[in-house]
N, CA, C and O atoms as a Tinker XYZ file with bonds, in Angstrom:
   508  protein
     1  N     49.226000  170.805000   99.640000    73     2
     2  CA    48.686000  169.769000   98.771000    64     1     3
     3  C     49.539000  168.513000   98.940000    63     2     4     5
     4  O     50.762000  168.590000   98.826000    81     3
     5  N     48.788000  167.101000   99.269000    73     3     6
     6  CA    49.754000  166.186000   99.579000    64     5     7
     7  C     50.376000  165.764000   97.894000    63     6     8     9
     8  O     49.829000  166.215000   96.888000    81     7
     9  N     51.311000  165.050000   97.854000    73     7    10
    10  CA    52.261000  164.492000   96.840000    64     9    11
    11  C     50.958000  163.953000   95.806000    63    10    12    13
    12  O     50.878000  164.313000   94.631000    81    11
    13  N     49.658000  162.744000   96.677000    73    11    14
    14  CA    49.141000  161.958000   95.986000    64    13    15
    15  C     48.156000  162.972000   94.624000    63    14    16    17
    16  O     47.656000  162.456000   93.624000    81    15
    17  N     48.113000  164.195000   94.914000    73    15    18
    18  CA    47.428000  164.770000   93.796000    64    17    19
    19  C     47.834000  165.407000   92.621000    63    18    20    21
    20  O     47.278000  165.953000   91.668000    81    19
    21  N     49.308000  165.098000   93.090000    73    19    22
    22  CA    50.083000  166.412000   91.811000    64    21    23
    23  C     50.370000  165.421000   90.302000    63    22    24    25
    24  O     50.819000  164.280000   90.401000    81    23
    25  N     50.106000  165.921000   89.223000    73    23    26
    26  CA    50.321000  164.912000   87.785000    64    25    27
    27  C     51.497000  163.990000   88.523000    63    26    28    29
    28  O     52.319000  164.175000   89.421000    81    27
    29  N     51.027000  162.629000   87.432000    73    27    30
    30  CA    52.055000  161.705000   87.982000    64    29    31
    31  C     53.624000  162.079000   87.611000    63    30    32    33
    32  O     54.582000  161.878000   88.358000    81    31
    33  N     53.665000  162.566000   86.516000    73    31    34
    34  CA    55.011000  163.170000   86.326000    64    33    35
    35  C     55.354000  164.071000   87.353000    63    34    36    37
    36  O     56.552000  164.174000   87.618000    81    35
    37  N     54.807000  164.522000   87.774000    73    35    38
    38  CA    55.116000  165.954000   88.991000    64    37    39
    39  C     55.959000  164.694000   89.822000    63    38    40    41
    40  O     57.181000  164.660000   89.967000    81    39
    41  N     55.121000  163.822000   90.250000    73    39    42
    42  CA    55.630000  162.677000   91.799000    64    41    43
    43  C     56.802000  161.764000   91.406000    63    42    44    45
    44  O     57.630000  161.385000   92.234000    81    43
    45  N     56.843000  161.371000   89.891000    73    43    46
    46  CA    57.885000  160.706000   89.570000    64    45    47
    47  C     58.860000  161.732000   89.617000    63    46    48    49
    48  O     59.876000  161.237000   90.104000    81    47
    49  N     59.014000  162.778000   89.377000    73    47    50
    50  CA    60.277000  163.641000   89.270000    64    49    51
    51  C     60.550000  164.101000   90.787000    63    50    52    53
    52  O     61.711000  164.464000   90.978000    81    51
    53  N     59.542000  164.162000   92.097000    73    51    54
    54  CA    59.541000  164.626000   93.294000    64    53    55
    55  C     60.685000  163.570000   93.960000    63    54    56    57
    56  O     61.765000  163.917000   94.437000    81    55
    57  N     60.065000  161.933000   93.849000    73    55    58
    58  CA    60.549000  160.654000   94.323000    64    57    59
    59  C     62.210000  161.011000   93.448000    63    58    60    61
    60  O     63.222000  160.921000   94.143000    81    59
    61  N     62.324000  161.318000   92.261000    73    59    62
    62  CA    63.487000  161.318000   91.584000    64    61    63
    63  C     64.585000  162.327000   93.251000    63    62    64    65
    64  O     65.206000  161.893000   94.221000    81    63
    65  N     64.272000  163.719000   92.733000    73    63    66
    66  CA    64.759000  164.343000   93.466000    64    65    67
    67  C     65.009000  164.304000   95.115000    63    66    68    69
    68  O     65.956000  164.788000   95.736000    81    67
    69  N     63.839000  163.561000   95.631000    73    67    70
    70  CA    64.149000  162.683000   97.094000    64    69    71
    71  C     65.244000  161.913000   97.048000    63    70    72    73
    72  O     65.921000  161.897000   98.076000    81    71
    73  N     65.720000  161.062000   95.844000    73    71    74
    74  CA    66.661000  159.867000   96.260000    64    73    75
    75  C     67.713000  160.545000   95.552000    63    74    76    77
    76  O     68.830000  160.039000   95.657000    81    75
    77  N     67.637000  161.217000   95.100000    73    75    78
    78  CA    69.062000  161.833000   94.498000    64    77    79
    79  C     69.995000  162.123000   95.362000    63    78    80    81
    80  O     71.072000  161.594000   95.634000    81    79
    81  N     69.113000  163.566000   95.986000    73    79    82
    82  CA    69.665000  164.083000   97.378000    64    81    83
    83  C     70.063000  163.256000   98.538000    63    82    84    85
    84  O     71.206000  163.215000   98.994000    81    83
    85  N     69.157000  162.675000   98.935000    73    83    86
    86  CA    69.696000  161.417000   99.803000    64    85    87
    87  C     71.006000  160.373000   99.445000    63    86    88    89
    88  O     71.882000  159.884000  100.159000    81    87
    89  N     70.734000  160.286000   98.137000    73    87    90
    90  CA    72.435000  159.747000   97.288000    64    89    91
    91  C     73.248000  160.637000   97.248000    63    90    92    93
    92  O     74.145000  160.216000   96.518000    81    91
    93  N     73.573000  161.945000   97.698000    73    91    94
    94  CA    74.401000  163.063000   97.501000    64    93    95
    95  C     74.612000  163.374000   96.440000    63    94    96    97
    96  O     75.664000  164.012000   96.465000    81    95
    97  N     74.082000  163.288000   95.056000    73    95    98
    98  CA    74.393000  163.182000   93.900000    64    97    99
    99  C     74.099000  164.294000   93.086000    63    98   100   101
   100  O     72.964000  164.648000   93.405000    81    99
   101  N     74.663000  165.235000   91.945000    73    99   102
   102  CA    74.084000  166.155000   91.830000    64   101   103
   103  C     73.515000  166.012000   90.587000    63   102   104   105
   104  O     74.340000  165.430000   89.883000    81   103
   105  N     72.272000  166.311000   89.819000    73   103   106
   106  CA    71.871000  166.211000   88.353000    64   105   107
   107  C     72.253000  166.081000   87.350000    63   106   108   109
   108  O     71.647000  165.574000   86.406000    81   107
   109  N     73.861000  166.723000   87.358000    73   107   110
   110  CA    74.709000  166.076000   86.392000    64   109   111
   111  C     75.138000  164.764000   86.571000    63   110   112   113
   112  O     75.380000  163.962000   85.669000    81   111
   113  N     75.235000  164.547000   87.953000    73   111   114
   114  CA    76.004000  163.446000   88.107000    64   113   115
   115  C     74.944000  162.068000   87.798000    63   114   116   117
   116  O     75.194000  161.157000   87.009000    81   115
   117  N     74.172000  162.154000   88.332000    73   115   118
   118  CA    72.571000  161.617000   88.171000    64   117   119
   119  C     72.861000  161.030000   86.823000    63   118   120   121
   120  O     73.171000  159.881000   86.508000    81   119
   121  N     72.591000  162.653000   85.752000    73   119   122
   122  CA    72.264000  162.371000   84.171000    64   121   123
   123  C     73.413000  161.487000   83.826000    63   122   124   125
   124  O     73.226000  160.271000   83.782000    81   123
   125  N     74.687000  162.038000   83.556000    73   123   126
   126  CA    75.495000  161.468000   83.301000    64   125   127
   127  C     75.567000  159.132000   83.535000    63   126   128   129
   128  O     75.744000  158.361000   82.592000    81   127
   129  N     75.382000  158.754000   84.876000    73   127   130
   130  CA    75.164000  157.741000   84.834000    64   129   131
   131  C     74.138000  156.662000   84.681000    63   130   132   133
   132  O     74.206000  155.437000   84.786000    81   131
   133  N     72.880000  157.734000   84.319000    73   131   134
   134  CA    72.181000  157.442000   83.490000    64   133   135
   135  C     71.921000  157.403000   82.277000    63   134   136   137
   136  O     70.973000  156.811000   81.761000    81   135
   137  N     72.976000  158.206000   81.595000    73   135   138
   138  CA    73.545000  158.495000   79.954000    64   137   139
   139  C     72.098000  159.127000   79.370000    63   138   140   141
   140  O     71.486000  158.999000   78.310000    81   139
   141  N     71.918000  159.717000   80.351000    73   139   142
   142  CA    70.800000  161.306000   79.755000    64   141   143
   143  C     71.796000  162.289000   79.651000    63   142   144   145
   144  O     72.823000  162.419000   80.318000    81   143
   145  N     71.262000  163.108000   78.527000    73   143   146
   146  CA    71.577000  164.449000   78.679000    64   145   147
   147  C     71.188000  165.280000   80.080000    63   146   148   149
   148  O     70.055000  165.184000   80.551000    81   147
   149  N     71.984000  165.915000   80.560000    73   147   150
   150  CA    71.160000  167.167000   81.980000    64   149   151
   151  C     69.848000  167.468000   81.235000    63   150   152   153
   152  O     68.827000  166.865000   81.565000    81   151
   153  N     69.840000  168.015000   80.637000    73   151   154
   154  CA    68.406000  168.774000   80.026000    64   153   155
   155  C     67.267000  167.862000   80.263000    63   154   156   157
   156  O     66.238000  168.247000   80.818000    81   155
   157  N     67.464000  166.555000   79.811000    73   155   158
   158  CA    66.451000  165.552000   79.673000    64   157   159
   159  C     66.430000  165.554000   81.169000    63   158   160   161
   160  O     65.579000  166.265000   81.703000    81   159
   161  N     67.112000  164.972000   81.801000    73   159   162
   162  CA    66.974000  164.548000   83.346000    64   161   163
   163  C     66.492000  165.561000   84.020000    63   162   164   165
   164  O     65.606000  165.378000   84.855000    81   163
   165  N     66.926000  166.604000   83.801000    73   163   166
   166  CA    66.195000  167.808000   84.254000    64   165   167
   167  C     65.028000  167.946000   84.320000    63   166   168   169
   168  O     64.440000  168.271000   85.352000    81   167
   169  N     64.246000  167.619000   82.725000    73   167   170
   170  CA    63.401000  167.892000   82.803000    64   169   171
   171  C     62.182000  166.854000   82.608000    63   170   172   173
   172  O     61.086000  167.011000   82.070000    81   171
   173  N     62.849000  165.582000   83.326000    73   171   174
   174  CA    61.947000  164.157000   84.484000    64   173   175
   175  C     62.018000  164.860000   85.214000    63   174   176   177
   176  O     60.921000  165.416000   85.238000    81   175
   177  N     62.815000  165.395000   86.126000    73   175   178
   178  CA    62.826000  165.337000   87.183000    64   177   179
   179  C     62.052000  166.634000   87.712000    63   178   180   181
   180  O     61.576000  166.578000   88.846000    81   179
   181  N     61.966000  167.299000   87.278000    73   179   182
   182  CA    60.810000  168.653000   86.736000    64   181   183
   183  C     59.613000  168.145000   86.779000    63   182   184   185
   184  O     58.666000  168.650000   87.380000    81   183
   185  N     59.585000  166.772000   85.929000    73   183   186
   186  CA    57.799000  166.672000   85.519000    64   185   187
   187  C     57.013000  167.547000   84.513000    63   186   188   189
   188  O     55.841000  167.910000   84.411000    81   187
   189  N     58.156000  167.731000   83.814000    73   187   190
   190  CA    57.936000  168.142000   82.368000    64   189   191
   191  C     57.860000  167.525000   81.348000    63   190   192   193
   192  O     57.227000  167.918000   80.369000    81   191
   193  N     58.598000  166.286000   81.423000    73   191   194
   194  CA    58.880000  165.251000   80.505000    64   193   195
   195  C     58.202000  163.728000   81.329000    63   194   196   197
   196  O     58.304000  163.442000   82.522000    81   195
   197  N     57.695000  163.144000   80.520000    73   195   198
   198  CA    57.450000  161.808000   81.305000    64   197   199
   199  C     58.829000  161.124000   81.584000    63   198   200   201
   200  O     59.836000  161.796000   81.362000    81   199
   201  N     58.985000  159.651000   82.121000    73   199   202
   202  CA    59.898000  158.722000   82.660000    64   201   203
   203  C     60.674000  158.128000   81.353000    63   202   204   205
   204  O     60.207000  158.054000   80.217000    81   203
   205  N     62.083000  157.687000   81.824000    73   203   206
   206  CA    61.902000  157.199000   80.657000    64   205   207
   207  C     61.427000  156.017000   79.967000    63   206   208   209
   208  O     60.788000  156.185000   81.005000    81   207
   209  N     60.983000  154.757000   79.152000    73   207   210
   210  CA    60.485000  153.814000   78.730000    64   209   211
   211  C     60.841000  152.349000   78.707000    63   210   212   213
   212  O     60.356000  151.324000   79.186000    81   211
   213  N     62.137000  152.734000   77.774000    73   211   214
   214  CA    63.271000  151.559000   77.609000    64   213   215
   215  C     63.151000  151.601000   78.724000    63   214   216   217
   216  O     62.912000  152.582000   79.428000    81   215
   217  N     63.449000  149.542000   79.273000    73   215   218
   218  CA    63.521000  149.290000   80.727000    64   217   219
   219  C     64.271000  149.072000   81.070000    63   218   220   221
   220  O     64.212000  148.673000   82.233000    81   219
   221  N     66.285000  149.149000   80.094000    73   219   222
   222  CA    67.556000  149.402000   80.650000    64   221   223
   223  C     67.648000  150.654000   80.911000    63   222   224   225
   224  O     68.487000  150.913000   81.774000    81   223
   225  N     66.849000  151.900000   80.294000    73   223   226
   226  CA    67.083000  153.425000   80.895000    64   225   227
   227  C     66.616000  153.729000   82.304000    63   226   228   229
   228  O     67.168000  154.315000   83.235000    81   227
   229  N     65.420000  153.148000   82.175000    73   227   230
   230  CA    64.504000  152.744000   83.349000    64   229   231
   231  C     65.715000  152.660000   84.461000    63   230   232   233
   232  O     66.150000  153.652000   85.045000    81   231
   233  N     66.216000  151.236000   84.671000    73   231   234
   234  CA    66.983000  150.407000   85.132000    64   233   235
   235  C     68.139000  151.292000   85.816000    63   234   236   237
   236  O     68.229000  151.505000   87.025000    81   235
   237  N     69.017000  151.775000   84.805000    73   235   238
   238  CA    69.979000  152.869000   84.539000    64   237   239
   239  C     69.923000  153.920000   85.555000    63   238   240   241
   240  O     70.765000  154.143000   86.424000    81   239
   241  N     68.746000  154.580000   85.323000    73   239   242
   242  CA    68.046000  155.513000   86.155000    64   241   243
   243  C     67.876000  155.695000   87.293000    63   242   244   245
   244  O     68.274000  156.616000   88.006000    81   243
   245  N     67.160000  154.658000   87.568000    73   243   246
   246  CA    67.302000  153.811000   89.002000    64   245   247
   247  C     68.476000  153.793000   90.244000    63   246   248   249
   248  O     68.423000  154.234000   91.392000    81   247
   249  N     69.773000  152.948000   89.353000    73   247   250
   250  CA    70.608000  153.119000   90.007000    64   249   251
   251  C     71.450000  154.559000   90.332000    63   250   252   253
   252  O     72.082000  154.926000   91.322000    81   251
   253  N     71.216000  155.069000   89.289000    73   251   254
   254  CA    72.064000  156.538000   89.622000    64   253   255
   255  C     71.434000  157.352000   90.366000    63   254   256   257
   256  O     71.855000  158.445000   90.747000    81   255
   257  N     70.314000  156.824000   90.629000    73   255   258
   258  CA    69.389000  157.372000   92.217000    64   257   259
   259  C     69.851000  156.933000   93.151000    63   258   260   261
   260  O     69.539000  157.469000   94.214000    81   259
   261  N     70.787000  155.780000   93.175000    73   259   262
   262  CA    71.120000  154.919000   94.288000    64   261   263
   263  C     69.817000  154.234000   94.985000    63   262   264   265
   264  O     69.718000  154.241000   96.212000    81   263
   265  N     68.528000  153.469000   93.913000    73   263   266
   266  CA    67.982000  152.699000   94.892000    64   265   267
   267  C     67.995000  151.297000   95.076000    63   266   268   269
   268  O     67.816000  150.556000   94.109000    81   267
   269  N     68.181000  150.866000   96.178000    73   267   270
   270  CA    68.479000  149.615000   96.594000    64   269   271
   271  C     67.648000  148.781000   97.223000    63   270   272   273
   272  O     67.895000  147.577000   97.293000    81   271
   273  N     66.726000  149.250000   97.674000    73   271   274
   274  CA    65.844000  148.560000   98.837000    64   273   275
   275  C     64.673000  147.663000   97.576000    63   274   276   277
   276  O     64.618000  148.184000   96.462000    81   275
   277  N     64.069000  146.761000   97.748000    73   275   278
   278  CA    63.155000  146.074000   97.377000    64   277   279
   279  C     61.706000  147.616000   96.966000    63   278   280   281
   280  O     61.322000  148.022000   95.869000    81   279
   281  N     61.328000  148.024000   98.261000    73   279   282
   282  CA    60.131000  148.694000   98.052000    64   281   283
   283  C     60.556000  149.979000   97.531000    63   282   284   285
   284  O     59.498000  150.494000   97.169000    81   283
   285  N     61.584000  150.868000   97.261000    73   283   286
   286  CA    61.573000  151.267000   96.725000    64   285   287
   287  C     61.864000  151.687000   95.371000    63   286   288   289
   288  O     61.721000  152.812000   94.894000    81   287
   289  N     62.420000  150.315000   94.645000    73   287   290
   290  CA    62.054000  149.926000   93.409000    64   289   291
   291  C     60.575000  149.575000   92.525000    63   290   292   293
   292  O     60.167000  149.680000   91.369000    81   291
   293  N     60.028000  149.054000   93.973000    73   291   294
   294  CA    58.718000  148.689000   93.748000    64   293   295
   295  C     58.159000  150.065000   93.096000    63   294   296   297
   296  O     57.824000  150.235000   91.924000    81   295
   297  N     58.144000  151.250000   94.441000    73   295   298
   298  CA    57.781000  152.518000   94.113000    64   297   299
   299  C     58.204000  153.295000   93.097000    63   298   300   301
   300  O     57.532000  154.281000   92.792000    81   299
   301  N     59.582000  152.930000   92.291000    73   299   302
   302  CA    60.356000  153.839000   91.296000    64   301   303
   303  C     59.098000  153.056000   90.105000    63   302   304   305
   304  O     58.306000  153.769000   89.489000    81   303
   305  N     59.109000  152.207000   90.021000    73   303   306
   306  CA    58.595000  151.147000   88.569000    64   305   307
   307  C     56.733000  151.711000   88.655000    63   306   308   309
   308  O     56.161000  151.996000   87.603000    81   307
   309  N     56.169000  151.776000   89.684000    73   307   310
   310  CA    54.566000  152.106000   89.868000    64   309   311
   311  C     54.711000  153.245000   89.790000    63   310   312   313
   312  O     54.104000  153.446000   88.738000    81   311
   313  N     55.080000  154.245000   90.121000    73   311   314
   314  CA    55.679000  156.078000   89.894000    64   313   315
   315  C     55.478000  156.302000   88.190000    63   314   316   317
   316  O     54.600000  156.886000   87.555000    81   315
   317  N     56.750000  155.535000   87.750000    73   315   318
   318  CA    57.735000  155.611000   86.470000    64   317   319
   319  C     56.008000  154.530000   85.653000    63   318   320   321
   320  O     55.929000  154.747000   84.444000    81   319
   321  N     55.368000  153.993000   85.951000    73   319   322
   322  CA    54.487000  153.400000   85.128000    64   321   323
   323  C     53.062000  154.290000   85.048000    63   322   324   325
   324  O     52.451000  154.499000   84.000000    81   323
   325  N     52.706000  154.719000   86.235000    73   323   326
   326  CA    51.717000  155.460000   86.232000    64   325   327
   327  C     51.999000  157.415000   85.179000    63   326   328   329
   328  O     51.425000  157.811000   84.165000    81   327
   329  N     52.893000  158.000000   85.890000    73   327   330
   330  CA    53.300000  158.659000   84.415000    64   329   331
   331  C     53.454000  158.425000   83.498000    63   330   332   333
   332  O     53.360000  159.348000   82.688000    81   331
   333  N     53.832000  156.886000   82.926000    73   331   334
   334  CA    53.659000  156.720000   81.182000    64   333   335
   335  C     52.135000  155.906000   81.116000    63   334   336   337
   336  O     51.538000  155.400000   80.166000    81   335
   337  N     51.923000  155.979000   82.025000    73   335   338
   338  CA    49.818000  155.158000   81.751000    64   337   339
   339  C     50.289000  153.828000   81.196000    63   338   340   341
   340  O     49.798000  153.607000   80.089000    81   339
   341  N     50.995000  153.000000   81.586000    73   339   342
   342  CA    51.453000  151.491000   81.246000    64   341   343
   343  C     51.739000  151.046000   82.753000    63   342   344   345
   344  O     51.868000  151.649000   83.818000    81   343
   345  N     51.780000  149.640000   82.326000    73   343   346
   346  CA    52.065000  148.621000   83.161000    64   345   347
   347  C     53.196000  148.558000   83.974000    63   346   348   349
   348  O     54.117000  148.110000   83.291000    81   347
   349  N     53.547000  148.787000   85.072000    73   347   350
   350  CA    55.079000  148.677000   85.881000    64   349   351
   351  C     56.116000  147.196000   85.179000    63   350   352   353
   352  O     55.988000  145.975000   85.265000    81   351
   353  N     57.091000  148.077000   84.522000    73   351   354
   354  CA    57.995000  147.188000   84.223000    64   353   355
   355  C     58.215000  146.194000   84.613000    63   354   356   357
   356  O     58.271000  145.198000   83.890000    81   355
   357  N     58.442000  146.184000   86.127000    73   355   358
   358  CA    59.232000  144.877000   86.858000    64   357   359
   359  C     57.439000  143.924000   87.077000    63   358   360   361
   360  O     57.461000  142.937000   87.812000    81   359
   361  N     56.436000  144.214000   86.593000    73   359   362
   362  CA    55.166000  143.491000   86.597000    64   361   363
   363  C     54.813000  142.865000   85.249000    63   362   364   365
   364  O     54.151000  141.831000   85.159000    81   363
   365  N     55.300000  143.564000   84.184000    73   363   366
   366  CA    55.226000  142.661000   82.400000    64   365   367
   367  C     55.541000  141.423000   82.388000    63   366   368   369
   368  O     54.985000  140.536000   81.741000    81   367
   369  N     56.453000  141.326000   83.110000    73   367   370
   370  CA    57.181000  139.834000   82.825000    64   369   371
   371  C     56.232000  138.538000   84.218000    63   370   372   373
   372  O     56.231000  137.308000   84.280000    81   371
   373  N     55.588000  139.567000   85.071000    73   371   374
   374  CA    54.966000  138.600000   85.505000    64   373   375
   375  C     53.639000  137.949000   85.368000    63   374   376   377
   376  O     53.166000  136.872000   85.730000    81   375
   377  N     53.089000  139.264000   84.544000    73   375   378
   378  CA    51.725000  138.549000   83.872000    64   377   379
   379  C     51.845000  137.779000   82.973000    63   378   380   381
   380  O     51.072000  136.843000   82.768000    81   379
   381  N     53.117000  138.134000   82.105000    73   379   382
   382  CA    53.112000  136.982000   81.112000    64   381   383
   383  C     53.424000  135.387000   81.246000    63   382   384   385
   384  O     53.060000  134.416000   80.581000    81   383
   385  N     54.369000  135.558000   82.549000    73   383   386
   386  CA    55.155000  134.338000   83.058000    64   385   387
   387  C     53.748000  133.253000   83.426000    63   386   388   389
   388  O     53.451000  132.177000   82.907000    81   387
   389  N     52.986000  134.118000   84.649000    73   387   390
   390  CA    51.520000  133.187000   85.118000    64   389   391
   391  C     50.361000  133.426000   84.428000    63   390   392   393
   392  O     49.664000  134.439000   84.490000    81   391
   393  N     50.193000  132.450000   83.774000    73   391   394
   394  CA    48.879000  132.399000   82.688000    64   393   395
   395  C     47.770000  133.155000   83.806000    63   394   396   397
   396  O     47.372000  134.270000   83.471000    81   395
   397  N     47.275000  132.595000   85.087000    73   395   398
   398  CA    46.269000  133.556000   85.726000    64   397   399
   399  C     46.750000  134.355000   86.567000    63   398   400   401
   400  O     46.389000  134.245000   87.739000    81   399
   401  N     47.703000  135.379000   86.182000    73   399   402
   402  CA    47.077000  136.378000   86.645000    64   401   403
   403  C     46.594000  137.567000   85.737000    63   402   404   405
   404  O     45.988000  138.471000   86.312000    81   403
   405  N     46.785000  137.661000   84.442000    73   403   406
   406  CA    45.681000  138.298000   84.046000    64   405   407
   407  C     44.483000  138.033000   83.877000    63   406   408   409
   408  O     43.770000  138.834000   83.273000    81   407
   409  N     43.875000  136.588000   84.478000    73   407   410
   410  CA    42.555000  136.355000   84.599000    64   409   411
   411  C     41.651000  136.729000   86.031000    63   410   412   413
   412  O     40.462000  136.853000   86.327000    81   411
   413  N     43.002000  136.828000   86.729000    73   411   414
   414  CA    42.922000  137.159000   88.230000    64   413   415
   415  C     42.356000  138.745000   87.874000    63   414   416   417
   416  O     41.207000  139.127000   88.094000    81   415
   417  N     43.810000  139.833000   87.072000    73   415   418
   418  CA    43.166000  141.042000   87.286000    64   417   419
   419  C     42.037000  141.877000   86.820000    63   418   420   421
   420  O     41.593000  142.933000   87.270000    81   419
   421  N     41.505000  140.801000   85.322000    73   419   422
   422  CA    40.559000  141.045000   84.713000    64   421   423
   423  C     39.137000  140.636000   85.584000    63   422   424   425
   424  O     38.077000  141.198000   85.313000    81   423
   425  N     39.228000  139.636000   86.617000    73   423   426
   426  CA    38.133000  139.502000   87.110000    64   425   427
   427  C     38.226000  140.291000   88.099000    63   426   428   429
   428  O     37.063000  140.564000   88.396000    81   427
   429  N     39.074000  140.939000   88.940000    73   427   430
   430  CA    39.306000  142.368000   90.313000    64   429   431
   431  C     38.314000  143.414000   89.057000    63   430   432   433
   432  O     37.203000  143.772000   89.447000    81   431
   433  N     38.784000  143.879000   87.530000    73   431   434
   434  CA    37.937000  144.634000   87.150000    64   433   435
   435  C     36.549000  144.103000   86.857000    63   434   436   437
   436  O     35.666000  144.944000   87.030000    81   435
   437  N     36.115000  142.823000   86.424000    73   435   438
   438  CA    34.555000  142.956000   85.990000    64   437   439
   439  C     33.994000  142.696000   86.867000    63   438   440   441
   440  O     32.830000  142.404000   86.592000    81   439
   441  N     34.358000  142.616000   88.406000    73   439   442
   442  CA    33.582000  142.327000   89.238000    64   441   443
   443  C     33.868000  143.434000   90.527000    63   442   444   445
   444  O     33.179000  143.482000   91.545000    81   443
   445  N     35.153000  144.382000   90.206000    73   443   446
   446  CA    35.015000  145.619000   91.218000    64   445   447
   447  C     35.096000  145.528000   92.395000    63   446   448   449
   448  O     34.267000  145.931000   93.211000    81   447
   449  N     36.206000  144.935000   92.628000    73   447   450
   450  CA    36.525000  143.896000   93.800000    64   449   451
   451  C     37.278000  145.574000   94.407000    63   450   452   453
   452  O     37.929000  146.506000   93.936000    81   451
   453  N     36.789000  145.239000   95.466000    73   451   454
   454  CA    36.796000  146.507000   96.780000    64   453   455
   455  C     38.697000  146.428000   97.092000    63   454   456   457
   456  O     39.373000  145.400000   97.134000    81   455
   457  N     39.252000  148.081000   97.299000    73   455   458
   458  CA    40.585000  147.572000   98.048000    64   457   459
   459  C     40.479000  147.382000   99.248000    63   458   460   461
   460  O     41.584000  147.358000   99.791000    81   459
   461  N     39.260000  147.166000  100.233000    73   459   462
   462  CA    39.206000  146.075000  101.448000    64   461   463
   463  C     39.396000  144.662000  101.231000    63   462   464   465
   464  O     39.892000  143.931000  102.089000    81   463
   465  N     39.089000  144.346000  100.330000    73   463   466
   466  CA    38.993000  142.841000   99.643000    64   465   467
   467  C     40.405000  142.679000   99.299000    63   466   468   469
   468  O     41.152000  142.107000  100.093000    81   467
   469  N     40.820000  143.118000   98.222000    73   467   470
   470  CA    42.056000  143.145000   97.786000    64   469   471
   471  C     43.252000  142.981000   98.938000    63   470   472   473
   472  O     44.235000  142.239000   98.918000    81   471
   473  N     42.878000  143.810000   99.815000    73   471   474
   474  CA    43.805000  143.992000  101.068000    64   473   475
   475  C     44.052000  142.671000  101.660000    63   474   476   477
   476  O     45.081000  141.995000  101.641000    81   475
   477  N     42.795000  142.415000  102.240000    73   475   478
   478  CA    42.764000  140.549000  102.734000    64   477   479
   479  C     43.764000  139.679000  101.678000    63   478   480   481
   480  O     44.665000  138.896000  101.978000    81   479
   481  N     43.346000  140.042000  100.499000    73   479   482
   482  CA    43.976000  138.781000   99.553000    64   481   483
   483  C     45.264000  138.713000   99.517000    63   482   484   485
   484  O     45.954000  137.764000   99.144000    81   483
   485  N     45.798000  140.385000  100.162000    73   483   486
   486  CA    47.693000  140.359000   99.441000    64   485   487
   487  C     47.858000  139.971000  101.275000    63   486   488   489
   488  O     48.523000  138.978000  101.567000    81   487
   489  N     47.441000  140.520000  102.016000    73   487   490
   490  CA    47.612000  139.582000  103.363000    64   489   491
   491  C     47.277000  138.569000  103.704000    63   490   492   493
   492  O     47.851000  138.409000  104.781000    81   491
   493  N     46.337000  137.200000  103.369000    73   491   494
   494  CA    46.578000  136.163000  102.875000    64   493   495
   495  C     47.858000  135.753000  101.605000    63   494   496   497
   496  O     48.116000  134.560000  101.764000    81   495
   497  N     48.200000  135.987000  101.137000    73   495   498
   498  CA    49.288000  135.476000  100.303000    64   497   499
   499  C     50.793000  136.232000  101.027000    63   498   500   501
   500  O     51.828000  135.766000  100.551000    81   499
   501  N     50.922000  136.968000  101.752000    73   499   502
   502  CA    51.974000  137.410000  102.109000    64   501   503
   503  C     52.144000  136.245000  103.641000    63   502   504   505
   504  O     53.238000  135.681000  103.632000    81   503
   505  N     51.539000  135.987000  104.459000    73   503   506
   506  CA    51.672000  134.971000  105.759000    64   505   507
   507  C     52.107000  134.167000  105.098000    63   506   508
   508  O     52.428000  133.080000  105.577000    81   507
């Protein structure tokens, strides 16, 4: 079964445990500099528990994964948002900042704008 079908908590805790290991880090060590209890972190990282909310725990979290790269922050925040069914953190502050783009994403929904379409648009704005 690929990753994309398992509850989103399942994939946020999978991605958890990918960068951990790759950080050499062990679950205590993880929890601890994230100022979780083991139990709790445990059981994100399980996919028993959703992500956490606060966006300094969030944050917190993050680093004691050791992630650094641009996209895979991108991926920790869309992971960590789609298991709590909210908005990606590091994206709140940008709908609010540009008056259109929640007019932008409200019209992608009432008009059902294709992700072929969509695709063109973020590759036009990325050149």
């Amino acid at each position: 079964m690929s990753n994309k079908h398992l509850n989103p908590c399942v994939r946020f805790g999978h991605f958890l445990l990918e960068k951990r290991k790759k950080a050499g880090k062990t679950a205590r060590i993880v929890a601890g500099e994230a100022e979780l209890l083991p139990s709790n972190y445990s059981k994100i990282e399980t996919g028993t528990v959703r992500p956490p909310q606060d966006p300094k725990k969030l944050k917190l979290l993050g680093k004691a994964i050791g992630l650094q790269h641009e996209d895979d922050w991108s991926q920790y925040h869309d992971l960590a948002a789609k298991a709590n069914e909210t908005v990606p953190l590091d994206l709140v502050s940008i709908i609010g900042e540009r008056e259109l783009v929640p007019v932008f994403l409200r019209t992608v929904r009432n008009k059902q704008v294709s992700d072929a379409i969509l695709k063109e648009i973020i590759h036009k704005l990325q050149d």
